[in-house]
PDB file with SEQRES, HELIX, SHEET and CRYST1 records, atoms N, CA, C and O in Angstrom:
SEQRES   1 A   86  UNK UNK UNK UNK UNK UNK UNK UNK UNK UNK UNK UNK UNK          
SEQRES   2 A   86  UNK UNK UNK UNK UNK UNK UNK UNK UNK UNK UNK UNK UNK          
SEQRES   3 A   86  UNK UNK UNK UNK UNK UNK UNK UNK UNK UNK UNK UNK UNK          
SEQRES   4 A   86  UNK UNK UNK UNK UNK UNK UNK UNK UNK UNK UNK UNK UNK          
SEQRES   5 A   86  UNK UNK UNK UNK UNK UNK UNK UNK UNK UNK UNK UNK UNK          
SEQRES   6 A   86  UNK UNK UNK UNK UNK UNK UNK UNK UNK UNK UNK UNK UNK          
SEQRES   7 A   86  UNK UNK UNK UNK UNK UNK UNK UNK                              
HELIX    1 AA1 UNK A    4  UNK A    6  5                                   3    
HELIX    2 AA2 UNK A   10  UNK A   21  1                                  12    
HELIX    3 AA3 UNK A   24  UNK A   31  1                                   8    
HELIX    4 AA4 UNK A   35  UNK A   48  1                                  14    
HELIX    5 AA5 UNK A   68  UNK A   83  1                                  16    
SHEET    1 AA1 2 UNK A  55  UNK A  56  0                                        
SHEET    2 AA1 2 UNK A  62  UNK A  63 -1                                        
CRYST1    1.000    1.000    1.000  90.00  90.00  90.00 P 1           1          
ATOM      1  N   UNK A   1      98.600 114.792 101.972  1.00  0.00           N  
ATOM      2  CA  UNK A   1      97.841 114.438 103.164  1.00  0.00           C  
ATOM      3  C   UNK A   1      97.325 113.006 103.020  1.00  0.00           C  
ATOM      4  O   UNK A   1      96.598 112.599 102.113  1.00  0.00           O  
ATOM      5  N   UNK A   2      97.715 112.439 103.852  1.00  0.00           N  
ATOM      6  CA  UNK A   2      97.049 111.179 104.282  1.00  0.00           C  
ATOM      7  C   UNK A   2      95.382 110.569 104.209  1.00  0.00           C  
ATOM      8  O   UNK A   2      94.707 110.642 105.236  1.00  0.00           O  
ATOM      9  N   UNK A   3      94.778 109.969 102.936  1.00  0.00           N  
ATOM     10  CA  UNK A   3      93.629 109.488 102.775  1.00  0.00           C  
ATOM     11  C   UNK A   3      93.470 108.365 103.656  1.00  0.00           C  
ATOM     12  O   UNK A   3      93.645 107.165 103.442  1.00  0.00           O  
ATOM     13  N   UNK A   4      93.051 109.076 104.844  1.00  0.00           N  
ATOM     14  CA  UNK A   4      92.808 107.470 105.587  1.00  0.00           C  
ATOM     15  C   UNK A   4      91.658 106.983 105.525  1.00  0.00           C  
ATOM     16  O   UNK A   4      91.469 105.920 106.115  1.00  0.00           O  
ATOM     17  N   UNK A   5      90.521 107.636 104.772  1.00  0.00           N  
ATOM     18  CA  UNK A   5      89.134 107.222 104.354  1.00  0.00           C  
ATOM     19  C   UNK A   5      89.483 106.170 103.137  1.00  0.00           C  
ATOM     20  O   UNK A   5      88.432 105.745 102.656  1.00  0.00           O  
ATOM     21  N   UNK A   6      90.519 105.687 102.570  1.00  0.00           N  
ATOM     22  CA  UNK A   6      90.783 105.335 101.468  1.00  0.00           C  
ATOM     23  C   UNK A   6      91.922 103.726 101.723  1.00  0.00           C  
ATOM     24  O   UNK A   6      92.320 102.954 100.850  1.00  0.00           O  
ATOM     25  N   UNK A   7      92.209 103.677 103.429  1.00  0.00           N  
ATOM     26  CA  UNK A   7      93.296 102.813 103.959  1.00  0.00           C  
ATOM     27  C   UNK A   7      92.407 101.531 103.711  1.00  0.00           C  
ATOM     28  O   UNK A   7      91.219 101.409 104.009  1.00  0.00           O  
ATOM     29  N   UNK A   8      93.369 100.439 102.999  1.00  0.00           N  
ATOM     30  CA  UNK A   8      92.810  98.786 103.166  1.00  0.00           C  
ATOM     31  C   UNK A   8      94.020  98.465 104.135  1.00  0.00           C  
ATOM     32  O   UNK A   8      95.111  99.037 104.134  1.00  0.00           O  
ATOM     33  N   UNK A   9      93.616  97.456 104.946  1.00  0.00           N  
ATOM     34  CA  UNK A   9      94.492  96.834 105.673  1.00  0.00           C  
ATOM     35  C   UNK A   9      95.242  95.664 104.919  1.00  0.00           C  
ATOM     36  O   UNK A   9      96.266  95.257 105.468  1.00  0.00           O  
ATOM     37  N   UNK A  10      94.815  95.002 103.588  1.00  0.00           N  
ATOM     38  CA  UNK A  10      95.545  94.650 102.752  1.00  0.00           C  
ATOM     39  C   UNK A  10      96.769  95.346 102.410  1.00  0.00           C  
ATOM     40  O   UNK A  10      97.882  94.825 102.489  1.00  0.00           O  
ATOM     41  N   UNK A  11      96.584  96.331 102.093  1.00  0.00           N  
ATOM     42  CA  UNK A  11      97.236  97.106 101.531  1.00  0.00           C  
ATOM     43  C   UNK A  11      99.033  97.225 102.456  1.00  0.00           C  
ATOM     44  O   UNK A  11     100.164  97.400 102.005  1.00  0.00           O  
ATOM     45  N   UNK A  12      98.554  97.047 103.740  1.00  0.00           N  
ATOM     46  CA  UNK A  12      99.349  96.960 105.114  1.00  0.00           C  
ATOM     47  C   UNK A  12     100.035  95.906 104.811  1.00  0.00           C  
ATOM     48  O   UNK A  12     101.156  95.701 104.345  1.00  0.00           O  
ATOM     49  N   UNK A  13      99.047  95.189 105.205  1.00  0.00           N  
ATOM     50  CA  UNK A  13      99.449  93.817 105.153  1.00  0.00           C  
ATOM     51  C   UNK A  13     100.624  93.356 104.195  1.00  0.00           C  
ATOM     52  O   UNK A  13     101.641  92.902 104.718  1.00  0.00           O  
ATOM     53  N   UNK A  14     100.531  93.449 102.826  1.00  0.00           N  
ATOM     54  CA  UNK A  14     101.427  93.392 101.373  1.00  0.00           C  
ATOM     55  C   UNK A  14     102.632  94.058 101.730  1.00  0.00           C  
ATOM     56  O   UNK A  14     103.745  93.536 101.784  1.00  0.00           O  
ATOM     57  N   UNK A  15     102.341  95.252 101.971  1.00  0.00           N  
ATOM     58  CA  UNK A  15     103.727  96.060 102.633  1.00  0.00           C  
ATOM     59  C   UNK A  15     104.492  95.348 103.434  1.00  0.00           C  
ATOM     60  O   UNK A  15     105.630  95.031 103.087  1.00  0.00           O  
ATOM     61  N   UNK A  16     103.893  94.944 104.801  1.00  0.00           N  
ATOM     62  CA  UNK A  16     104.609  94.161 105.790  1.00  0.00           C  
ATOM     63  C   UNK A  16     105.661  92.900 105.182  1.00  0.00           C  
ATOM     64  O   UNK A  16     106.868  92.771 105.389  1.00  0.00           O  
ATOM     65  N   UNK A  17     104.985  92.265 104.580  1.00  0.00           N  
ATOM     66  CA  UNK A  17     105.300  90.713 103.856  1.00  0.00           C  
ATOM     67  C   UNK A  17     106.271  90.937 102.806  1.00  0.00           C  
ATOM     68  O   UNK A  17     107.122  90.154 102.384  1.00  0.00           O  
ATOM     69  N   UNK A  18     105.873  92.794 102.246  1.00  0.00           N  
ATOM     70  CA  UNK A  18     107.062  92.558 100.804  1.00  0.00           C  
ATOM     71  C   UNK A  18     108.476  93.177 101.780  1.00  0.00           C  
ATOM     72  O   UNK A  18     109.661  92.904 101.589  1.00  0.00           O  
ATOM     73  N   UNK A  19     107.977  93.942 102.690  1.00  0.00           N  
ATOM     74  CA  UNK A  19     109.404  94.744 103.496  1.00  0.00           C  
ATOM     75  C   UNK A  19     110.211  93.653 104.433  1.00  0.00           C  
ATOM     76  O   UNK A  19     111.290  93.797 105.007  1.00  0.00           O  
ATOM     77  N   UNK A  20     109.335  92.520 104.396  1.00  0.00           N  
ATOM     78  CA  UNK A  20     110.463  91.581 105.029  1.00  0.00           C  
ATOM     79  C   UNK A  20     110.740  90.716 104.030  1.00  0.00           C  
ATOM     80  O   UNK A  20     111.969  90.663 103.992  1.00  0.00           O  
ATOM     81  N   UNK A  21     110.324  90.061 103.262  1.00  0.00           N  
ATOM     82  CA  UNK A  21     110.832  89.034 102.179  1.00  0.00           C  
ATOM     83  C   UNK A  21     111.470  90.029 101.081  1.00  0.00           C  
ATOM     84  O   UNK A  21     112.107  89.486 100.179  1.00  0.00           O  
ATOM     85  N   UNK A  22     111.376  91.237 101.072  1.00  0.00           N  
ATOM     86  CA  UNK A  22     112.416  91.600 100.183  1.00  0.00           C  
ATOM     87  C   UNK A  22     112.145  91.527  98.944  1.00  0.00           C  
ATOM     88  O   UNK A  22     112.697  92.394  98.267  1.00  0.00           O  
ATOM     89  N   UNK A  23     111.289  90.579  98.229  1.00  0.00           N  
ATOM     90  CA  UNK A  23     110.695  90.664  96.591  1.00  0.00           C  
ATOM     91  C   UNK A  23     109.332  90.445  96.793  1.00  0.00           C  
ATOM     92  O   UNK A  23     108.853  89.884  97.779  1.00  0.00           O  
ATOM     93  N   UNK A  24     108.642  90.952  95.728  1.00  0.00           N  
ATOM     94  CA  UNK A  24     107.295  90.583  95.290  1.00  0.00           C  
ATOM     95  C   UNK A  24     106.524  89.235  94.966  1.00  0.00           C  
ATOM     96  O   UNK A  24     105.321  88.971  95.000  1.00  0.00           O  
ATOM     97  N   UNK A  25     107.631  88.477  94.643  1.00  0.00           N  
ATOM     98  CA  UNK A  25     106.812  87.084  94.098  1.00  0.00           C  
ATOM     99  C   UNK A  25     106.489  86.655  95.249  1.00  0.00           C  
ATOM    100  O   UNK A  25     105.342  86.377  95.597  1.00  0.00           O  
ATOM    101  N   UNK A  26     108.053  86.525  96.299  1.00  0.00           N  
ATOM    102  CA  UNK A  26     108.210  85.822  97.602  1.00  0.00           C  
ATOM    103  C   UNK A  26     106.476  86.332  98.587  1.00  0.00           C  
ATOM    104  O   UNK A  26     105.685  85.811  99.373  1.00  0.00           O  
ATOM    105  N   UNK A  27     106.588  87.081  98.173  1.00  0.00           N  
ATOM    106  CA  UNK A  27     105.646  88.011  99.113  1.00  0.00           C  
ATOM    107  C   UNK A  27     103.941  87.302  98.715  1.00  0.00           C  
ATOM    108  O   UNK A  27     103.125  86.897  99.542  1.00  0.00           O  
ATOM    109  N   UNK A  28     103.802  87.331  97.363  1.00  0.00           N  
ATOM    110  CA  UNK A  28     102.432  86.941  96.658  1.00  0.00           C  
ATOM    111  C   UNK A  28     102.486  85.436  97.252  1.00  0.00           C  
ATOM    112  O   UNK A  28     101.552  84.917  97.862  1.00  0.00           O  
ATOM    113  N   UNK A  29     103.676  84.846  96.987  1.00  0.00           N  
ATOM    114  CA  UNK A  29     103.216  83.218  97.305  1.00  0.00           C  
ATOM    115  C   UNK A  29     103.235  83.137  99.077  1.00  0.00           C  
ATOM    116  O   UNK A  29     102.767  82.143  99.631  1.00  0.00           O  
ATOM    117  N   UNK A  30     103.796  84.231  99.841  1.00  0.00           N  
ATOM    118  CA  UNK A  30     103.216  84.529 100.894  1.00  0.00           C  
ATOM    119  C   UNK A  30     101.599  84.186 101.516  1.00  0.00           C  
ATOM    120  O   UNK A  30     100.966  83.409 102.230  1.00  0.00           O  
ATOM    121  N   UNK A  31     101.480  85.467 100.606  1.00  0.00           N  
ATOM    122  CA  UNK A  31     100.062  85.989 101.105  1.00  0.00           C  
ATOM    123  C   UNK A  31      99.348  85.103 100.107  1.00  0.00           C  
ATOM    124  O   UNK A  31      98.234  85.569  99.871  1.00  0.00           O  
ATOM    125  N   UNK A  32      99.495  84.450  99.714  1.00  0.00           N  
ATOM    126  CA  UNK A  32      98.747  83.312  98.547  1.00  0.00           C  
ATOM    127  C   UNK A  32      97.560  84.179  97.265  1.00  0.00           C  
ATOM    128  O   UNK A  32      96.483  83.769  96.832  1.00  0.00           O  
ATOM    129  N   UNK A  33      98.229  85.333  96.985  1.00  0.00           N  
ATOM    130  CA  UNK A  33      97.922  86.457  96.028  1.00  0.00           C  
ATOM    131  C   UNK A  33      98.275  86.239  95.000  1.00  0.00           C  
ATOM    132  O   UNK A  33      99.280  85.536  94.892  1.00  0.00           O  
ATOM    133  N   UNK A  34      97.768  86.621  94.083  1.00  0.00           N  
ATOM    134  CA  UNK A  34      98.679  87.104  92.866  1.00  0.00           C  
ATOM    135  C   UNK A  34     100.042  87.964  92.642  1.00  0.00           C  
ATOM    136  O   UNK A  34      99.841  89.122  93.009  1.00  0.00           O  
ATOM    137  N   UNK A  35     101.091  87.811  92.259  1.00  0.00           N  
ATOM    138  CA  UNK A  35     101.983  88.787  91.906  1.00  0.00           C  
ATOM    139  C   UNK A  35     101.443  90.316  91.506  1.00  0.00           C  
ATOM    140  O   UNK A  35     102.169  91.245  91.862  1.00  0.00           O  
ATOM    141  N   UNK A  36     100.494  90.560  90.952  1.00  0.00           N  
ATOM    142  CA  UNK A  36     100.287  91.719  90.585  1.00  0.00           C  
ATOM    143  C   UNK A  36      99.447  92.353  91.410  1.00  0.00           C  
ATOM    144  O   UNK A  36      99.431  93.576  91.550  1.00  0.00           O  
ATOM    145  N   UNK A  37      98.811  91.666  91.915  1.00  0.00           N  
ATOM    146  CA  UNK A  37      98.153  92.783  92.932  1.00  0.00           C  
ATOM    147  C   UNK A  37      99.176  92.865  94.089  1.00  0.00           C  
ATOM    148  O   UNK A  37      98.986  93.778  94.892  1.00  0.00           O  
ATOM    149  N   UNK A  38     100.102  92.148  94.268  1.00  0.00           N  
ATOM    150  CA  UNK A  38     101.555  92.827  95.090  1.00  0.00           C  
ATOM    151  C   UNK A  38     101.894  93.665  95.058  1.00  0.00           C  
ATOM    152  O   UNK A  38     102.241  94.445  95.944  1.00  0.00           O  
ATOM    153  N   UNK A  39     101.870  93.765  93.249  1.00  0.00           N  
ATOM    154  CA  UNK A  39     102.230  95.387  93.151  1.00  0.00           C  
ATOM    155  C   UNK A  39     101.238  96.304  92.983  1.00  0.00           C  
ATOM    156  O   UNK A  39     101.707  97.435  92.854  1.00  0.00           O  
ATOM    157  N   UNK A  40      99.756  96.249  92.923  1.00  0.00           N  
ATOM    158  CA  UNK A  40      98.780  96.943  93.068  1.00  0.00           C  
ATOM    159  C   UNK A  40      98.747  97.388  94.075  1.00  0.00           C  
ATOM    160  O   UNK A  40      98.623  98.612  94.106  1.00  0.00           O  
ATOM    161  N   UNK A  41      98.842  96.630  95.413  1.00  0.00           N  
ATOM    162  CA  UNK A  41      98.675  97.145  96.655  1.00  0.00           C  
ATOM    163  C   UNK A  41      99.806  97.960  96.518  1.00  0.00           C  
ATOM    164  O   UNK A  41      99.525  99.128  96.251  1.00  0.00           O  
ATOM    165  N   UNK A  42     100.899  97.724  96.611  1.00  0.00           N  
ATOM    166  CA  UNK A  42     102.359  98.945  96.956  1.00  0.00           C  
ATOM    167  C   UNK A  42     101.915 100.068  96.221  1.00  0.00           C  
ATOM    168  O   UNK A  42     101.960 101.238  96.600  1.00  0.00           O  
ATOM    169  N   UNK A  43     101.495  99.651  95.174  1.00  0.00           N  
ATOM    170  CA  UNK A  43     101.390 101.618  94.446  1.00  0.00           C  
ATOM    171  C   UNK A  43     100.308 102.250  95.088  1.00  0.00           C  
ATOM    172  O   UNK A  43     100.391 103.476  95.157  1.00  0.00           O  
ATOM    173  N   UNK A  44      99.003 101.548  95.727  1.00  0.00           N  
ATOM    174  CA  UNK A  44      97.906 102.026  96.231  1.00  0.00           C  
ATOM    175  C   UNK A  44      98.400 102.593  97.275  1.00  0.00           C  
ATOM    176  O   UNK A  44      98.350 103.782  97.590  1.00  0.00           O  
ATOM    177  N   UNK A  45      98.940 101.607  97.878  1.00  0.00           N  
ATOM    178  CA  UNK A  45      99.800 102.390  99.328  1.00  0.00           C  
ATOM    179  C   UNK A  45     100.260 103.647  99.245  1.00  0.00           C  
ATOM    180  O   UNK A  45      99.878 104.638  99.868  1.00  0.00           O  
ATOM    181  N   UNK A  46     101.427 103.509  98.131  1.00  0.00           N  
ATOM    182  CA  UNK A  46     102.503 105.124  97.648  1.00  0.00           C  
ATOM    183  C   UNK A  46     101.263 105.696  97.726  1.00  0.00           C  
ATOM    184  O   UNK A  46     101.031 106.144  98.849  1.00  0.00           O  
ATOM    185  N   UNK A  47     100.179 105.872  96.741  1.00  0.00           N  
ATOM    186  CA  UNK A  47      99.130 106.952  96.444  1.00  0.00           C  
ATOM    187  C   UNK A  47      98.946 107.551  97.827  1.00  0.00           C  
ATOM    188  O   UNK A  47      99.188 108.644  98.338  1.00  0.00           O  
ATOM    189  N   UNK A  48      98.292 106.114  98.327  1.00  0.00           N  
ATOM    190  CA  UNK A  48      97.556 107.093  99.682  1.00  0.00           C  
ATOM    191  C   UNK A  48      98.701 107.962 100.329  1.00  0.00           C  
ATOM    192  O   UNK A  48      98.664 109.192 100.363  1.00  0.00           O  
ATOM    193  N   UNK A  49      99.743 107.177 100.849  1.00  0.00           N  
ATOM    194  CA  UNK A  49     100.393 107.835 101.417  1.00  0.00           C  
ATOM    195  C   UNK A  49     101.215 109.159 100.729  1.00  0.00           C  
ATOM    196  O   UNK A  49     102.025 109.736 101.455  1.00  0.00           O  
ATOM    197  N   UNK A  50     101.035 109.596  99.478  1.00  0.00           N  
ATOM    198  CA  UNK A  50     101.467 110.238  98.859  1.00  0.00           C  
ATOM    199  C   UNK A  50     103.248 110.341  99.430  1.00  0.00           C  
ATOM    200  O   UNK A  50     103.807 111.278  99.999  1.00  0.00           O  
ATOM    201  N   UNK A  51     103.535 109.639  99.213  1.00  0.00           N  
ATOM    202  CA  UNK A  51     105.419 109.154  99.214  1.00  0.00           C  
ATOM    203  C   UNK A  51     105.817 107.356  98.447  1.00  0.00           C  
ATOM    204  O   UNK A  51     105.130 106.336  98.418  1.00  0.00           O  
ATOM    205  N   UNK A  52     107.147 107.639  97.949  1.00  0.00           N  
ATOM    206  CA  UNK A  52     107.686 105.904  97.392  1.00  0.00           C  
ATOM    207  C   UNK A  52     107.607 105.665  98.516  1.00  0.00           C  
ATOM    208  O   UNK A  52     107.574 106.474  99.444  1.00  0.00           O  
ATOM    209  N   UNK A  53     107.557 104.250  98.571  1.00  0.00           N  
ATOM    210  CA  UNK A  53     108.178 103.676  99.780  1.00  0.00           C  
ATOM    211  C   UNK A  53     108.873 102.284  99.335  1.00  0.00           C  
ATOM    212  O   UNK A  53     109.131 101.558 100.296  1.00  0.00           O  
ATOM    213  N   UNK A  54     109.222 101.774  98.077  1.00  0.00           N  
ATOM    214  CA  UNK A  54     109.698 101.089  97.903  1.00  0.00           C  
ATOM    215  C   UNK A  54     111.056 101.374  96.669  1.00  0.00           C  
ATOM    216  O   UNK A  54     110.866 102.488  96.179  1.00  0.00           O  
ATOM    217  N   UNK A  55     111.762 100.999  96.329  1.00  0.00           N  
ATOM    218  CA  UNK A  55     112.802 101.052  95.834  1.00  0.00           C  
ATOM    219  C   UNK A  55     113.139  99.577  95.015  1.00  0.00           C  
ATOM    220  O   UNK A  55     113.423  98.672  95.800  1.00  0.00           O  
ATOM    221  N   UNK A  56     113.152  99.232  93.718  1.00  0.00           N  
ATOM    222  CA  UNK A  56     114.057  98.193  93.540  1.00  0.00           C  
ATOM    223  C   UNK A  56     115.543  98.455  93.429  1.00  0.00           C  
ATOM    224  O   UNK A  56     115.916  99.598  93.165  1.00  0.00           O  
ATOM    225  N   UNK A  57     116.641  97.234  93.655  1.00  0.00           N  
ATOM    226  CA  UNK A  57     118.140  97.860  93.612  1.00  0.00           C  
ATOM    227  C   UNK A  57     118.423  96.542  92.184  1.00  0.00           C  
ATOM    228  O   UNK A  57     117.617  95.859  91.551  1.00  0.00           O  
ATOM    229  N   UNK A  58     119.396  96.611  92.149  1.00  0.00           N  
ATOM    230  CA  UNK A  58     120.512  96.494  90.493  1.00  0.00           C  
ATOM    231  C   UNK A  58     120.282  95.599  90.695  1.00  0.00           C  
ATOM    232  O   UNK A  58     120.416  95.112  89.572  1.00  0.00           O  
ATOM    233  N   UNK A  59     119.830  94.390  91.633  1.00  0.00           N  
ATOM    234  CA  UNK A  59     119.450  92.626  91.991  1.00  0.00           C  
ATOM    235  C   UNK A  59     118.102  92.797  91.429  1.00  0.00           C  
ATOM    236  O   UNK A  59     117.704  91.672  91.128  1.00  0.00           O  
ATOM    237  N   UNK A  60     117.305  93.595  91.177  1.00  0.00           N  
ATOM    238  CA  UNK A  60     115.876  93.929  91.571  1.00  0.00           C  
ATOM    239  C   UNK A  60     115.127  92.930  92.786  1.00  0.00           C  
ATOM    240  O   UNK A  60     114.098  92.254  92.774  1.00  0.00           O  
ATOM    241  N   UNK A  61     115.908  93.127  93.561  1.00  0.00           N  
ATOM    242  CA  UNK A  61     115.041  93.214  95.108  1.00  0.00           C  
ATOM    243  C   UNK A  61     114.494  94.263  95.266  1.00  0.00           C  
ATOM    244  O   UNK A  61     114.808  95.230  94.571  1.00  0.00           O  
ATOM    245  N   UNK A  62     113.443  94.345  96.313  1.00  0.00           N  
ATOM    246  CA  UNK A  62     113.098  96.035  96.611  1.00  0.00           C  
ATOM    247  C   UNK A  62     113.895  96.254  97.974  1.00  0.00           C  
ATOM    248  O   UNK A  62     114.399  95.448  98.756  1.00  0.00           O  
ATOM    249  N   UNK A  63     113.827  97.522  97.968  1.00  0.00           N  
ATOM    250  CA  UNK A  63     114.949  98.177  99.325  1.00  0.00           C  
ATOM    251  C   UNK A  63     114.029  98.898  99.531  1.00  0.00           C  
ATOM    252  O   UNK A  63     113.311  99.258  98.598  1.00  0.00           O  
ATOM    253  N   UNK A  64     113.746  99.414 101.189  1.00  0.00           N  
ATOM    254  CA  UNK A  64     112.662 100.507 101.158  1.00  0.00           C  
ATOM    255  C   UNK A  64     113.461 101.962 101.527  1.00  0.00           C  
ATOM    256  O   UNK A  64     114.547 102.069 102.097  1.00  0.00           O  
ATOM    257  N   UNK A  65     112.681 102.923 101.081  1.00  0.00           N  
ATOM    258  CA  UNK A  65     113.094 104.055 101.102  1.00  0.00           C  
ATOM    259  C   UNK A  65     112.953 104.461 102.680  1.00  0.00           C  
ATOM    260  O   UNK A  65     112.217 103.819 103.429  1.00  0.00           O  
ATOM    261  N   UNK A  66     113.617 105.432 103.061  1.00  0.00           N  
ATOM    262  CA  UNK A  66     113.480 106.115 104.315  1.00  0.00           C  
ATOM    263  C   UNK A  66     111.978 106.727 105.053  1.00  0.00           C  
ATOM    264  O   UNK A  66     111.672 106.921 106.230  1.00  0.00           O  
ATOM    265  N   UNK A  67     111.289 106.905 103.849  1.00  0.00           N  
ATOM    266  CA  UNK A  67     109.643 106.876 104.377  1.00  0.00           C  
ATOM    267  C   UNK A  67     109.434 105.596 104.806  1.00  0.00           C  
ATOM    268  O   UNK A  67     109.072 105.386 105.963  1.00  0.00           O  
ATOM    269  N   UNK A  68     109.763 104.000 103.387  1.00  0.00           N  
ATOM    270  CA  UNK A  68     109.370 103.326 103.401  1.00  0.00           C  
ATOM    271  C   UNK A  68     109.341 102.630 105.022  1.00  0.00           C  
ATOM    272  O   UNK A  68     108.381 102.184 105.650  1.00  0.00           O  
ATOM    273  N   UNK A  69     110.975 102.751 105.454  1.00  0.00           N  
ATOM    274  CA  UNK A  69     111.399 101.869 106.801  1.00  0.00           C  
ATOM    275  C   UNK A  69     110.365 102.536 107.910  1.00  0.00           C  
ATOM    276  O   UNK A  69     109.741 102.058 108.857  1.00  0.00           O  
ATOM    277  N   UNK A  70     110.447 103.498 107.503  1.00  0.00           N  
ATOM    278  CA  UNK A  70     109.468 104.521 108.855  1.00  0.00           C  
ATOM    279  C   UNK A  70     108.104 103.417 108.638  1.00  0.00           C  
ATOM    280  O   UNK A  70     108.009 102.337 109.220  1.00  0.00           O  
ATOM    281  N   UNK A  71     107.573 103.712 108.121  1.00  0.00           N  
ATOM    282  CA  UNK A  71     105.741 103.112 107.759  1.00  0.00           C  
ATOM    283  C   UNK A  71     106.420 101.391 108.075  1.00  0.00           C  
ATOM    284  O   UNK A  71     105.657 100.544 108.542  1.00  0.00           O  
ATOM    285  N   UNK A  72     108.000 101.012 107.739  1.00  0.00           N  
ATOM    286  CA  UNK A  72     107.404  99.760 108.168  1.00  0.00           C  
ATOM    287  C   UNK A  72     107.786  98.955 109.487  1.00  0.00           C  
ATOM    288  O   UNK A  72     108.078  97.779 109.705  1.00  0.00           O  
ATOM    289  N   UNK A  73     107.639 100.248 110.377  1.00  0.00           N  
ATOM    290  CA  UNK A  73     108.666  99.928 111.356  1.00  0.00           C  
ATOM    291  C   UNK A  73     106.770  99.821 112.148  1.00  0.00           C  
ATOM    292  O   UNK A  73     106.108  98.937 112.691  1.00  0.00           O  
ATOM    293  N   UNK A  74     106.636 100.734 111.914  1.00  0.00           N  
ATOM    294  CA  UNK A  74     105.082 101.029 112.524  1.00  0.00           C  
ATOM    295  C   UNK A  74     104.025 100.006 111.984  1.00  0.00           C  
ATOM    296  O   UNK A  74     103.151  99.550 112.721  1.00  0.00           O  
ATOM    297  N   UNK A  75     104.126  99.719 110.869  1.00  0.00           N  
ATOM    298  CA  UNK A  75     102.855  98.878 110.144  1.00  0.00           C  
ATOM    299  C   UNK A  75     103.576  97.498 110.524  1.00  0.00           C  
ATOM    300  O   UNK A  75     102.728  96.678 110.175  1.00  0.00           O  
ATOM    301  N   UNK A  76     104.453  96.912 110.942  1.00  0.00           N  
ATOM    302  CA  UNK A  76     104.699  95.536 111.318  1.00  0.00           C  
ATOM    303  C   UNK A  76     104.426  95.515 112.240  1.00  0.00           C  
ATOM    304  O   UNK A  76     103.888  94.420 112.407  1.00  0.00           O  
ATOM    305  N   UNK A  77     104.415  96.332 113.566  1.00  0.00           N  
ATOM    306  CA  UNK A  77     104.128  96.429 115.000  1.00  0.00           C  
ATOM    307  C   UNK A  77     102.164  96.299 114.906  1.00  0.00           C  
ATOM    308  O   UNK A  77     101.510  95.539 115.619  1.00  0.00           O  
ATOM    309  N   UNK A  78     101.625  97.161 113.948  1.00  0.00           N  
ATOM    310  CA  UNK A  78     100.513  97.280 113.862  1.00  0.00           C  
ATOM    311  C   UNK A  78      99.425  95.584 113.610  1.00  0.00           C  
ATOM    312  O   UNK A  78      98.326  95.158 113.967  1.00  0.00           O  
ATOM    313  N   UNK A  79     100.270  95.250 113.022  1.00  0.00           N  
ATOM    314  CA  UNK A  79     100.007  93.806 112.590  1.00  0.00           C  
ATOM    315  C   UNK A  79     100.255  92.743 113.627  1.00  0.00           C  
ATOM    316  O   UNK A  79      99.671  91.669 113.484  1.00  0.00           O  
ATOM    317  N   UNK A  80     100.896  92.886 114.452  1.00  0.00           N  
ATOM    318  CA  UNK A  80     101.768  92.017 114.905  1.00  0.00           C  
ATOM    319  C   UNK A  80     100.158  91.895 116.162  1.00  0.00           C  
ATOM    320  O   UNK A  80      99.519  90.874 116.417  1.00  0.00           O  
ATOM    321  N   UNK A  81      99.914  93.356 116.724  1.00  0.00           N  
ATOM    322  CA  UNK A  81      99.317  93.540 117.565  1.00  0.00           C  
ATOM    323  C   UNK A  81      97.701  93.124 116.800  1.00  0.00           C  
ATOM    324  O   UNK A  81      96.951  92.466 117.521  1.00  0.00           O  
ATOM    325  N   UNK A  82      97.367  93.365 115.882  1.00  0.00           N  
ATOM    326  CA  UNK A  82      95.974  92.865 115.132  1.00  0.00           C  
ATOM    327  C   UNK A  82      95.905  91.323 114.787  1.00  0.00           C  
ATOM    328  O   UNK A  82      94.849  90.691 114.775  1.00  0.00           O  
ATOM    329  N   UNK A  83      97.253  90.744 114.484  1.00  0.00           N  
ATOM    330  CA  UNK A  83      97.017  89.141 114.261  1.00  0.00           C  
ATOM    331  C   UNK A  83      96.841  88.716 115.963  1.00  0.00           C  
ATOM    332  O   UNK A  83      96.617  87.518 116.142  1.00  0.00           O  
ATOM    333  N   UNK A  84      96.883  89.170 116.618  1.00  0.00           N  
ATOM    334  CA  UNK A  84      96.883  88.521 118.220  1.00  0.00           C  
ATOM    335  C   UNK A  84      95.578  88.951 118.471  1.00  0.00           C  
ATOM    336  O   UNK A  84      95.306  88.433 119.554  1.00  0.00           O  
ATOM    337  N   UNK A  85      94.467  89.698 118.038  1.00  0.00           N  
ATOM    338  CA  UNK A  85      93.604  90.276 118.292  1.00  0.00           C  
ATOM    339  C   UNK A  85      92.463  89.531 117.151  1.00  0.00           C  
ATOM    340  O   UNK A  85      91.314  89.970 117.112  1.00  0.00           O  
ATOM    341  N   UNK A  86      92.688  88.921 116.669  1.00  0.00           N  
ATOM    342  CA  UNK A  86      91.792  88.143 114.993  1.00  0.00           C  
ATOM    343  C   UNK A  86      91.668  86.401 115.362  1.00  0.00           C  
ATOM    344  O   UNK A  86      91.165  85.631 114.544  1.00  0.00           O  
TER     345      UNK A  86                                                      
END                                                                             
């Protein structure tokens, strides 16, 4: 079940940035983060959402899993509509 008492919008956010750039570093020098809390946020995410949603492949890029594309089909729209609203 879904801890949504527990949701950062960071947490969103990281997702969004790593599901389109495809790696973690790309993503940190993105969001002007650290690399590791790149990957702090993604595992916080998995937790809450209790599912992977990321995948690395044999390049180690990440690929997202079939949960993953779902959550990021929705959490990019979600953003898209909150950066126009900030």
């Amino acid at each position: 079940m879904l801890k949504i008492q527990s949701m950062n919008l960071d947490y969103i956010r990281t997702f969004v940035v790593v599901g389109q750039s495809k790696d973690y570093k790309d993503a940190a020098n993105k969001l002007k983060i650290d690399y590791t809390n790149v990957s702090r946020h993604i595992k916080a995410l998995e937790s809450l959402m209790e599912t992977k949603l990321i995948n690395r492949n044999s390049e180690n890029f990440i690929e997202l899993t079939d949960d993953g594309k779902k959550l990021f089909d929705g959490f990019k729209k979600s953003i898209v509509v909150l950066n126009q609203r900030l």
